[in-house]
C-alpha positions, -999 to 999 in steps of 0.1 A, spaced: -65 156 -733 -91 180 -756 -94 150 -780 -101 130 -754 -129 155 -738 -140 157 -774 -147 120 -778 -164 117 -747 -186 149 -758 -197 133 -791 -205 98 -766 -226 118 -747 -247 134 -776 -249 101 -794 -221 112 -826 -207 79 -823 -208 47 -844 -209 15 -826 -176 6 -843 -157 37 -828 -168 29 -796 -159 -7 -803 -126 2 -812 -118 27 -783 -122 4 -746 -123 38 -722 -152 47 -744 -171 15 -742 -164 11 -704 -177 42 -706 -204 39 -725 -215 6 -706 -213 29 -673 -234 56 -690 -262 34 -711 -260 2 -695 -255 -32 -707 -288 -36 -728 -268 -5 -750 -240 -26 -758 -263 -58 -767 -278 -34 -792 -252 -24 -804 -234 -60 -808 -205 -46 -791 -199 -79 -766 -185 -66 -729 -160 -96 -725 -139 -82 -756 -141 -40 -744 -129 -53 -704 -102 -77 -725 -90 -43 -746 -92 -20 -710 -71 -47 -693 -46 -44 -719 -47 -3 -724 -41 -2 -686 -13 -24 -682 5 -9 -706 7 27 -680 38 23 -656 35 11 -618 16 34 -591 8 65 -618 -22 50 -633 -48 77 -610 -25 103 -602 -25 138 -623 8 160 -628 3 189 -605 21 215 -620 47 236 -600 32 267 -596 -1 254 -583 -8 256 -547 -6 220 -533 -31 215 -505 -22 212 -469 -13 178 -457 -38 164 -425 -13 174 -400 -14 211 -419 -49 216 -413 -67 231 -380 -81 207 -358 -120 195 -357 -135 215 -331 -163 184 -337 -138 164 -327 -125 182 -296 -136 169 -261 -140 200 -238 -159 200 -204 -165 241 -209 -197 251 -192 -216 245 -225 -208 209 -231 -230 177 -216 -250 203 -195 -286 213 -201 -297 244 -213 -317 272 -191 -347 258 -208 -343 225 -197 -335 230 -163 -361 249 -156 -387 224 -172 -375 203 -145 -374 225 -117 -409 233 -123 -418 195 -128 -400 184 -98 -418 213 -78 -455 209 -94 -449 169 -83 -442 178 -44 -472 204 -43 -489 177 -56 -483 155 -29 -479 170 -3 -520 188 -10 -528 148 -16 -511 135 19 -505 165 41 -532 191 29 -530 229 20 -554 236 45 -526 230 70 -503 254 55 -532 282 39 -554 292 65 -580 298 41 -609 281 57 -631 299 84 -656 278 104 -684 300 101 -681 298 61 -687 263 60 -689 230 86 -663 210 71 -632 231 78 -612 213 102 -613 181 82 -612 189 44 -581 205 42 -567 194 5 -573 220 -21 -593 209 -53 -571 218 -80 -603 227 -101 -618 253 -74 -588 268 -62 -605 302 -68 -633 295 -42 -609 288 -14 -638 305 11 -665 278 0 -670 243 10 -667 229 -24 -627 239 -23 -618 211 -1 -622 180 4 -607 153 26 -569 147 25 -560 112 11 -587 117 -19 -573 116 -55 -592 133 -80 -587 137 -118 -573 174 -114 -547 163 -91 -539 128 -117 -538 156 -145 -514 179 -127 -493 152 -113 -488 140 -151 -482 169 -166 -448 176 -134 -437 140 -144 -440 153 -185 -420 182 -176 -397 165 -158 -388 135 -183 -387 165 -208 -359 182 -187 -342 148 -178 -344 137 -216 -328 170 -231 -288 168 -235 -268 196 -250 
């Protein structure tokens, strides 16, 4: 076995003549694996002779042993499949970790969801309605603007803080997209 580590050593740094590699076929399978084909051309060692010679070494070895090593008897043997712990990769467990979503998640889409129905129902219904935020002396149009502008929510005693219900603005387009972001982010997320 050293000799044979040896040889392959002095194949690797190139101590070799083409003849001893000729003359040895593990070595010039080896070297072909290793160098390539162009090597052996170079070398005029031809590749039909080395797999002829390899054949012929290898048929020589007994049945079934040609890739199996002698382990000796006081090594450990490893464990045998039916030895070894089961895959926890492979276990299917409906715990309350697994195919749920995480806190995260859900409450991406809780806030989605409910962004989405404020949404709508200030677009169709009004928050006028609900917030009585509007006084007829502030401004004339009180009883029928009753949708919030998303945009001037912080004037809620002027005029310019509501507008008719029905009327889509680009606040209320930009908030209603950014619910239905957070809710495709909450439906999309799988543990």
């Amino acid at each position: 076995m050293a000799e044979d580590d040896n040889r392959l050593k002095e194949l690797l740094d190139g101590n070799l003549s083409p003849e001893e590699i000729a003359g040895d076929p593990v070595l010039a399978s080896l070297a072909e694996r290793i160098y390539g084909t162009d090597f052996l051309d170079r070398v005029g060692i031809t590749r039909g002779e080395t797999k002829r010679a390899l054949v012929e070494q290898f048929s020589e070895i007994d049945g079934d042993d040609l890739l199996i090593d002698v382990i000796p008897a006081d090594g450990a043997l490893l464990p045998m499949p039916e030895d070894m712990p089961p895959n926890p990769s492979f276990d299917i467990d409906d715990g309350p970790h697994s195919g749920g979503r995480s806190m995260k998640h859900k409450l991406s889409l809780i806030s989605g969801l409910s962004g989405l129905i404020a949404v709508m129902i200030n677009l169709l219904y009004g928050f006028g309605n609900i917030i009585s935020g509007c006084a007829a002396e502030a401004h004339s149009t009180c009883s029928t603007s009753m949708k919030l502008n998303w945009a001037e929510f912080h004037r809620m005693d002027e005029h310019i803080a509501w507008s008719p219900t029905g009327t889509i603005g680009i606040p209320d387009v930009i908030l209603a997209l950014i619910c239905v972001w957070y809710i495709v982010c909450g439906l999309r997320a799988r543990n």
